[in-house]
PAPA-394751 format. One line per field, with one value per residue (C-alpha): x negated, y, z negated; residue in three letters; residue number from 1. Coordinates in nm, 2 decimals. Each point is the difference from the previous one (the first is absolute). Layout:
x [X	...]
y [Y	...]
z [Z	...]
resn [ALA	...]
resi [NUM	...]
***
This chain:
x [2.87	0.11	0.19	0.19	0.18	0.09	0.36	0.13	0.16	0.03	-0.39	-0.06	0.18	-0.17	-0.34	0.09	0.09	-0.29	-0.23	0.17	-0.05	-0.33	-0.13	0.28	-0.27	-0.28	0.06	0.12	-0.29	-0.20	0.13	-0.03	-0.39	0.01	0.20	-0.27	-0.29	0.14	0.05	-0.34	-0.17	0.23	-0.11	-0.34	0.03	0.21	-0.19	-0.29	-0.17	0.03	-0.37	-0.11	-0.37	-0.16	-0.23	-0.36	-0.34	-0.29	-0.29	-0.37	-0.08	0.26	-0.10	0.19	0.05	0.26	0.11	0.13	0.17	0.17	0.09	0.13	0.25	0.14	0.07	0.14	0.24	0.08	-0.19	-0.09	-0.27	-0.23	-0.11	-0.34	-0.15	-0.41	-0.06	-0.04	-0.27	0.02	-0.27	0.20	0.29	-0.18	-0.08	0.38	0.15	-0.09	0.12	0.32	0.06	-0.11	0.26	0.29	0.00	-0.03	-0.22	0.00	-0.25	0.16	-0.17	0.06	-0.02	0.05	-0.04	-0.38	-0.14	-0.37	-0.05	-0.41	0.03	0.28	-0.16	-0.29	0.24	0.24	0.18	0.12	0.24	0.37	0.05	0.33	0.19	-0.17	-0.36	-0.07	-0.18	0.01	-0.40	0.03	0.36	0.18	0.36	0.21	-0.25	-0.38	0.01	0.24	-0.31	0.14	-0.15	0.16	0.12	-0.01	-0.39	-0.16	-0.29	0.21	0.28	-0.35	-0.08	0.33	0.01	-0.33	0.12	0.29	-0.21	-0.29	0.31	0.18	-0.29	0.00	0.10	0.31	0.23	0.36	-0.02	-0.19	0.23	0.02	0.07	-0.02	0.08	0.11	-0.03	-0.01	0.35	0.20	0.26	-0.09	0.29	0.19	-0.05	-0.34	0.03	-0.01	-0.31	-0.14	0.20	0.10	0.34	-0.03	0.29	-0.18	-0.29	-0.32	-0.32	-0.16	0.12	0.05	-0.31	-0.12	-0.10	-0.37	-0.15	0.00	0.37	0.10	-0.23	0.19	0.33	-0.02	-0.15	0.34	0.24	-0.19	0.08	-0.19	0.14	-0.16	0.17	0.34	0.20	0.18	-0.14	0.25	0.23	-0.26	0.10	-0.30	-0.28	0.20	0.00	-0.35	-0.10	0.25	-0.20	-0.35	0.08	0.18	-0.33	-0.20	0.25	0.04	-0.40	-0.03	0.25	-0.15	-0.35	0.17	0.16	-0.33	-0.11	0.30	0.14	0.30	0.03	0.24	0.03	0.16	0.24	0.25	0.34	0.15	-0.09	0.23	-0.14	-0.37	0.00	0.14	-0.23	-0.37	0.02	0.07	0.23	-0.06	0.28	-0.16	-0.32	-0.16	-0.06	0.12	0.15	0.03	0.06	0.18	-0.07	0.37	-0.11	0.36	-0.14	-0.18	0.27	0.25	0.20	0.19	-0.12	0.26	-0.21	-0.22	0.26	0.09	-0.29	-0.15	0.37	-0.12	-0.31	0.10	0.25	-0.26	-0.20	0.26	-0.09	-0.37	-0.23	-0.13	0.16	0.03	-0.13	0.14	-0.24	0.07	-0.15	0.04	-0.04	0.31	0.20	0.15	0.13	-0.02	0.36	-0.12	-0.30	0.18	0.28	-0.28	-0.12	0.34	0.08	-0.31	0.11	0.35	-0.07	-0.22	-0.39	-0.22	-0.11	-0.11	-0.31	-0.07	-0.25	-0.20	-0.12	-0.18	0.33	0.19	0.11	0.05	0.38	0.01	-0.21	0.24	0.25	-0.16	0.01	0.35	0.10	-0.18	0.12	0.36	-0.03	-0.05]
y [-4.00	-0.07	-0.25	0.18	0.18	-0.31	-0.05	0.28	0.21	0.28	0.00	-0.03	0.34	0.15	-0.13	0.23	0.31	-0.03	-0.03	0.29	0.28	-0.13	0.05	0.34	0.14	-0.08	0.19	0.27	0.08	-0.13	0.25	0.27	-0.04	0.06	0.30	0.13	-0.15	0.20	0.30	-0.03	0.02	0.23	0.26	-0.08	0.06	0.34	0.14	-0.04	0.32	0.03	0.01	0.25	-0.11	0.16	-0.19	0.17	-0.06	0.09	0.18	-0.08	0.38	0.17	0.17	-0.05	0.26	-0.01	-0.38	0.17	0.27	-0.22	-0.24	0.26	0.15	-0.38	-0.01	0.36	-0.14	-0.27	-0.29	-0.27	-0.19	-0.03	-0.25	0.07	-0.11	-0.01	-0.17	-0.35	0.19	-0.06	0.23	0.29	-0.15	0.03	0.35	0.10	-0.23	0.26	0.31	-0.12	-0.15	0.31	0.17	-0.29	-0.17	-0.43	-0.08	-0.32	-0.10	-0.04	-0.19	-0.08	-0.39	-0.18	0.26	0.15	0.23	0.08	-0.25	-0.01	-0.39	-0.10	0.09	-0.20	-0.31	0.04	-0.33	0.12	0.24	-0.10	-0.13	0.09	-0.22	0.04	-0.02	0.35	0.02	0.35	-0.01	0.18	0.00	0.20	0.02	0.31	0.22	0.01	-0.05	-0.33	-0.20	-0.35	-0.26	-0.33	-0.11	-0.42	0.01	-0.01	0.22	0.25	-0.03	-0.02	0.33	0.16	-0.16	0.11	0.39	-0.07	-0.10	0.25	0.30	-0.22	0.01	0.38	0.10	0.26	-0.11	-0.16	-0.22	-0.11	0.15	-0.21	0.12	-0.12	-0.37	-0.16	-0.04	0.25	0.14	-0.26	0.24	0.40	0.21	0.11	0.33	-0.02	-0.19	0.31	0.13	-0.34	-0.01	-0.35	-0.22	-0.30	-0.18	-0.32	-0.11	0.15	-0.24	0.27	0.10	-0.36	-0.12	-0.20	-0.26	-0.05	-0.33	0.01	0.03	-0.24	-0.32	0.05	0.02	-0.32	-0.17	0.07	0.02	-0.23	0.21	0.36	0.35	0.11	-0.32	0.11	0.14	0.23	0.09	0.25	-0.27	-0.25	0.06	-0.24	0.22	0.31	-0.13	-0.13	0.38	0.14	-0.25	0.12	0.36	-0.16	-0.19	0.32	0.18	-0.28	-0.03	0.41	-0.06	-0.17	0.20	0.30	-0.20	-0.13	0.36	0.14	0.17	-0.01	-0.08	0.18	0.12	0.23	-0.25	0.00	0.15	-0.30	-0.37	-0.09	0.28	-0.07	-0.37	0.10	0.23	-0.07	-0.33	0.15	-0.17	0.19	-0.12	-0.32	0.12	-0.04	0.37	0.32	0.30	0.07	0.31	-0.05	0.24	0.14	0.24	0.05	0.19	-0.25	-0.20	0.28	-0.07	0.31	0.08	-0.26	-0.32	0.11	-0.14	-0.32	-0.09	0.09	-0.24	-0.30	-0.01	0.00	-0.29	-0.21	0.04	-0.11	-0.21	0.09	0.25	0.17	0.39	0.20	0.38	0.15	0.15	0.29	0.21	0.36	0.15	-0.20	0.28	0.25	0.20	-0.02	-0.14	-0.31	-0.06	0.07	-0.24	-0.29	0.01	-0.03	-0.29	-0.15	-0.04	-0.05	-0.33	-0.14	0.11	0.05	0.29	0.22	0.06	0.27	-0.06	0.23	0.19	0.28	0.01	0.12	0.39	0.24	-0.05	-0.34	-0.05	0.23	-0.24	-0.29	0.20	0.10	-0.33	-0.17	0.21	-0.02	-0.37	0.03]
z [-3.45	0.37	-0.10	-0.25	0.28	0.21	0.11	-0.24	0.20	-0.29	-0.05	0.32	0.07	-0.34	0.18	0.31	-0.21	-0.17	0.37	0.12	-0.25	-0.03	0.36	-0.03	-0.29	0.15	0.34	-0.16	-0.22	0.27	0.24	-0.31	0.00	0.39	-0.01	-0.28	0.16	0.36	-0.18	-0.17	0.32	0.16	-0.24	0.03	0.35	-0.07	-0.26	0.24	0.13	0.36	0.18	0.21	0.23	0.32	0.21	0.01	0.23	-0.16	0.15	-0.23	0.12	-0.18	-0.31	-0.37	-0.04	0.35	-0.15	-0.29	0.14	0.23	-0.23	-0.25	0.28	0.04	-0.41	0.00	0.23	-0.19	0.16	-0.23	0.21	0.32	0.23	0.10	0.29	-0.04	0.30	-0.23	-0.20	-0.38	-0.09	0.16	-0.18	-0.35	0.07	0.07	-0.26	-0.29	0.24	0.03	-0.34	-0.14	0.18	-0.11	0.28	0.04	0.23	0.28	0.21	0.36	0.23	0.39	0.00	0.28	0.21	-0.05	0.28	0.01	-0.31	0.05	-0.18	0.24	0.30	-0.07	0.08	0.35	-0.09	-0.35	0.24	0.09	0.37	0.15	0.25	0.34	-0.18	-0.09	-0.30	-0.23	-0.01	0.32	0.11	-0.17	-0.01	-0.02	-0.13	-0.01	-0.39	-0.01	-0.05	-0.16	-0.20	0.02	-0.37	0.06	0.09	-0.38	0.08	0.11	-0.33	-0.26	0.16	-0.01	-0.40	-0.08	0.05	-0.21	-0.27	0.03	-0.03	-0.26	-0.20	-0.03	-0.37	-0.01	0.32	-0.04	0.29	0.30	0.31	0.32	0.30	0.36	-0.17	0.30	0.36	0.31	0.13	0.19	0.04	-0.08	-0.16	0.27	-0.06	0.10	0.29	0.28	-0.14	0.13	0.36	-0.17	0.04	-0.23	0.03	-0.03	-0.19	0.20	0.01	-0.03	-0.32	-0.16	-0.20	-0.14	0.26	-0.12	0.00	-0.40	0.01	0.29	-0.18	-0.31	0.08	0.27	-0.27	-0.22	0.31	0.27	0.26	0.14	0.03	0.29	0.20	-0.12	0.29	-0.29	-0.32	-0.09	-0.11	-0.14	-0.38	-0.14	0.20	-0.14	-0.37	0.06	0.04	-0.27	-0.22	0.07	-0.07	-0.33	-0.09	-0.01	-0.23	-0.22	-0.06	-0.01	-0.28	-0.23	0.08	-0.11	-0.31	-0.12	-0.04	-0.15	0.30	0.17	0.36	0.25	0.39	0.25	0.21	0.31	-0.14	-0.07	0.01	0.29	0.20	-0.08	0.04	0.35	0.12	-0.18	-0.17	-0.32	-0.30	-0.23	-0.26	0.00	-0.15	-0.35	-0.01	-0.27	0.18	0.36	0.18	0.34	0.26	0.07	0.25	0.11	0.33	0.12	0.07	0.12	-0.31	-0.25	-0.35	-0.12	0.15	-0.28	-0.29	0.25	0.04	-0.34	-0.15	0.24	-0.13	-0.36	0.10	0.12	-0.28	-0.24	-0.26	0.08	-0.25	0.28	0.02	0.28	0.07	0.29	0.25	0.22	0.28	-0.06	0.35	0.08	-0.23	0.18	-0.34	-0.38	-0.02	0.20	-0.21	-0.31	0.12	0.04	-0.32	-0.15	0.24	-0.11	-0.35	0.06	0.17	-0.22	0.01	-0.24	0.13	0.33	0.15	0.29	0.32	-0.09	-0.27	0.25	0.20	-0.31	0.04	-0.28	0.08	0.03	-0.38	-0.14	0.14	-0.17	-0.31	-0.04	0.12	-0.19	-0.33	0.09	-0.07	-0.29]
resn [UNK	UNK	UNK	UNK	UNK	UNK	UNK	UNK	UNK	UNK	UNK	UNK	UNK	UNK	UNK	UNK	UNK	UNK	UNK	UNK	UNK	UNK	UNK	UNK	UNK	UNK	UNK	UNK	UNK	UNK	UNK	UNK	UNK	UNK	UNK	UNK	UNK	UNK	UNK	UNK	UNK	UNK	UNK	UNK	UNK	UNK	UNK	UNK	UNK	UNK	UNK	UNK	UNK	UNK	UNK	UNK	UNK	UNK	UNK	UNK	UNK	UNK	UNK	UNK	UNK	UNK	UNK	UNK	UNK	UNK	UNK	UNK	UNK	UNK	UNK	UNK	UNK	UNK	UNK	UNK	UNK	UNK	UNK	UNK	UNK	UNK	UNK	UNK	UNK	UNK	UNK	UNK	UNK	UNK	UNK	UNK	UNK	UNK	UNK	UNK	UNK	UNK	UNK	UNK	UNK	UNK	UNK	UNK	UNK	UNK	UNK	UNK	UNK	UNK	UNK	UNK	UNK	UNK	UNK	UNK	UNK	UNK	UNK	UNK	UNK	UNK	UNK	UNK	UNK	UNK	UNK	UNK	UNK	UNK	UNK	UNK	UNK	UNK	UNK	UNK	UNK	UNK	UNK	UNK	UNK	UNK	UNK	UNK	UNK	UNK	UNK	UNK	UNK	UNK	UNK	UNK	UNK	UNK	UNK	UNK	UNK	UNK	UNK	UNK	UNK	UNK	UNK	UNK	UNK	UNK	UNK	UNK	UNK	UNK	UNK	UNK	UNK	UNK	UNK	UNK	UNK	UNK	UNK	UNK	UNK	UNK	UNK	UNK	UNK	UNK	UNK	UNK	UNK	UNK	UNK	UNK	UNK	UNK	UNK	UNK	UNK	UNK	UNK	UNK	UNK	UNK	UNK	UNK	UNK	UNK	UNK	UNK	UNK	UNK	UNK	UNK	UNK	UNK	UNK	UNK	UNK	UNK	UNK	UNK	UNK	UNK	UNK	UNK	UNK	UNK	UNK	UNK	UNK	UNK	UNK	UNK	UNK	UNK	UNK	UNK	UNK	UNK	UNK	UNK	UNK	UNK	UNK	UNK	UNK	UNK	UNK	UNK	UNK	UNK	UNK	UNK	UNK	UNK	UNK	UNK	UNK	UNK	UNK	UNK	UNK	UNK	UNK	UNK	UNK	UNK	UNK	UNK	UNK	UNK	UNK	UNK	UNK	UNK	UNK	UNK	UNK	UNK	UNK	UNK	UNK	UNK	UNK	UNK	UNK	UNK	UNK	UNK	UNK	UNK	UNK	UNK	UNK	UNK	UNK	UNK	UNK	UNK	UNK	UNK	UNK	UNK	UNK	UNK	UNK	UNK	UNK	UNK	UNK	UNK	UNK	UNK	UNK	UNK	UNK	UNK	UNK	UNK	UNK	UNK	UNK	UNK	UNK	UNK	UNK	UNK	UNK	UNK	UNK	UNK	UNK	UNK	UNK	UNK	UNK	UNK	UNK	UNK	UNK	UNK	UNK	UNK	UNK	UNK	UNK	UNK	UNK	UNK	UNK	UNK	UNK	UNK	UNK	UNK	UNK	UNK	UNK	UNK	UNK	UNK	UNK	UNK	UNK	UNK	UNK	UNK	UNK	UNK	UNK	UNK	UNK	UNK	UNK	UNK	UNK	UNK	UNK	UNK]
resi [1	2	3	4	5	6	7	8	9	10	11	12	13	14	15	16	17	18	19	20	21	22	23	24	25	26	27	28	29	30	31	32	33	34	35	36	37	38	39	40	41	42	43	44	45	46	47	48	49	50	51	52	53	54	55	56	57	58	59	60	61	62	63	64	65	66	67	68	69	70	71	72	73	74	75	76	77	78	79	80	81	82	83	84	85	86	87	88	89	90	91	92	93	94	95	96	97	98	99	100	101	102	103	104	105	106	107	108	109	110	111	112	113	114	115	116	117	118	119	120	121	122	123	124	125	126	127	128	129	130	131	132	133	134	135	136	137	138	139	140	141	142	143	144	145	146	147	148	149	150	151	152	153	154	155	156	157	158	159	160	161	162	163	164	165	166	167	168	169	170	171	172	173	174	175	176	177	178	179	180	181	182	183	184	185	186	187	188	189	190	191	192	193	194	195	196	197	198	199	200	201	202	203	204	205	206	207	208	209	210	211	212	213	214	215	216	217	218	219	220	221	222	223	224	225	226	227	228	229	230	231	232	233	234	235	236	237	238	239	240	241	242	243	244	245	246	247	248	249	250	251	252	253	254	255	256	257	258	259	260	261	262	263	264	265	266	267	268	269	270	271	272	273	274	275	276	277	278	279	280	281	282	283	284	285	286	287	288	289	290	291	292	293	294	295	296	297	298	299	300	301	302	303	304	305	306	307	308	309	310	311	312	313	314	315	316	317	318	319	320	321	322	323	324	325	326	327	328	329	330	331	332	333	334	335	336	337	338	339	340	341	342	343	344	345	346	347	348	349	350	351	352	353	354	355	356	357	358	359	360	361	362	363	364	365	366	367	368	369	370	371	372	373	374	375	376	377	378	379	380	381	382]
***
């Protein structure tokens, strides 16, 4: 057939007609299926209900009878689920499970990870904890506060143990998800609205406050990098020994991940307010992370910010996810309202820049006026 066309200038011209209305059709009902596949999952994503969680701690003492009640107020309110910290205890999570479901809310199993103070198994091992910069381990130094008592995520015994709670909660029947939190390393740099409560300046990266440094972690990354961290005259701009780190808290997520998947549960966590901002101050990329939901911690006060950080940073999150499954819930910190406009103004910020949902720290710190709040909020979006 080529040669057919050969030095005829006529079917030559014919030929490149013919190309061009060809490659015209197919981009245009090419571009047809993206504008109904994008408008497909745009109403998905519209037509989805807009979540409403509190954060919980539980306390084995409590009676039922008080579980129910409590959980009934959140639902009256309109709250659609609970994170329950049970100190890591699955047999007080199967007691609560039914309580709350009962009452219509979902369930998850939240968890303090990396981060496990008075853990009886831990303690039995000092060089599972995290050793900062100048040598300080968290098995008896501890920094910032007394209960900052960090395990180091690279050294396996440690990560088994932190994955061996993730599966004993994911196990539980009844719970949406298995809730991380403290997945990451101690504060290199606090919110700066907490930094007078602490007498602290930290303009620069504190030894003090830099971890991990344990043996553990030093062997393995020379063995990758063939050179030592605690040599290096600045590891602040040392990008492989920060990535080496980013990676480790990663590695832990990743396997919690598909612990929770094997049992039919979903895996999420409580995170820095966006991944920028967390990778910067605790090691935490959280957008890179084979992980379900998670709800960043936009406690707008903490860092001397206005109600409005709460939809920036709530937007930069959901940018950085693009292209990603994993959906945000906003988290906020209710003391740092000073009125029902403000917290009525977060919630609709929350969903105007993309979460899934909102979740309130915590569920005991909720007044009668904020819950009514949440529930004529909540029903105006509809």
């Amino acid at each position: 057939m080529e040669k057919l066309f050969q030095n005829n200038p006529i079917m030559e011209l014919s030929k490149l007609v013919f190309l061009v209305l060809t490659i015209s059709l197919f981009s245009c009902a090419n571009k047809d299926n993206k504008t109904q596949d994008t408008a497909m999952y745009e109403g998905i994503i519209n037509n989805s209900a807009f979540e409403f969680g509190v954060w919980v701690s539980a306390n084995a003492n409590k009676p039922d009878d008080d579980y129910s009640k409590e959980f009934k107020k959140y639902k009256s309110a309109g709250i659609d689920e609970v994170l329950i910290n049970t100190g890591t205890d699955p047999e007080l999570l199967k007691r609560l499970v039914p309580i709350a479901t009962n009452e219509g809310l979902k369930v998850h199993a939240w968890i303090m990870a990396m981060n496990r103070p008075g853990d009886s198994v831990a303690l039995q091992h000092p060089e599972w904890y995290a050793v900062s910069r100048d040598g300080k381990s968290c098995y008896d130094t501890r920094p910032y506060v007394d209960y900052y008592q960090w395990l180091c995520p690279t050294r396996e015994a440690s990560r088994n143990h932190v994955l061996s709670l993730v599966e004993g909660l994911a196990k539980v029947d009844g719970i949406e998800s298995v809730h991380l939190d403290y997945i990451r390393f101690s504060d290199i740099f606090l919110p700066i609205g907490l930094l007078p409560k602490y007498n602290l300046v930290q303009d620069t990266e504190m030894a003090e406050f830099d971890f991990c440094y344990c043996d553990e972690c030093v062997n393995a990354f020379e063995k990758i990098h063939h050179k030592n961290p605690r040599e290096s005259n600045n590891t602040s701009i040392d990008m492989e020994w920060k990535n080496f780190r980013l990676d480790a808290i990663k590695a832990v997520v990743d396997d919690a991940y598909k612990i929770a998947h094997k049992y039919n549960k979903n895996l999420t966590a409580a995170v820095f307010p966006y991944p920028e901002m967390a990778d910067h101050m605790v090691r935490q990329r959280w957008d890179k992370w084979d992980i379900d939901e998670v709800y960043p911690m936009i406690y707008h006060g903490f860092y001397n910010e206005e109600v409005d950080w709460i939809g920036y940073a709530t937007k930069q999150g959901v940018k950085d996810l693009s292209g990603k499954k994993t959906q945000i819930n906003t988290g906020i910190y209710i003391p740092d309202f000073t009125s029902e406009e403000e917290l009525k103004e977060a919630i609709l910020l929350a969903k105007e820049s993309g979460a899934k949902g909102i979740t309130f720290f915590d569920g005991p710190a909720l007044s009668e006026a904020n819950l009514n709040t949440i529930k004529e909020t909540k029903a105006s979006l509809k």
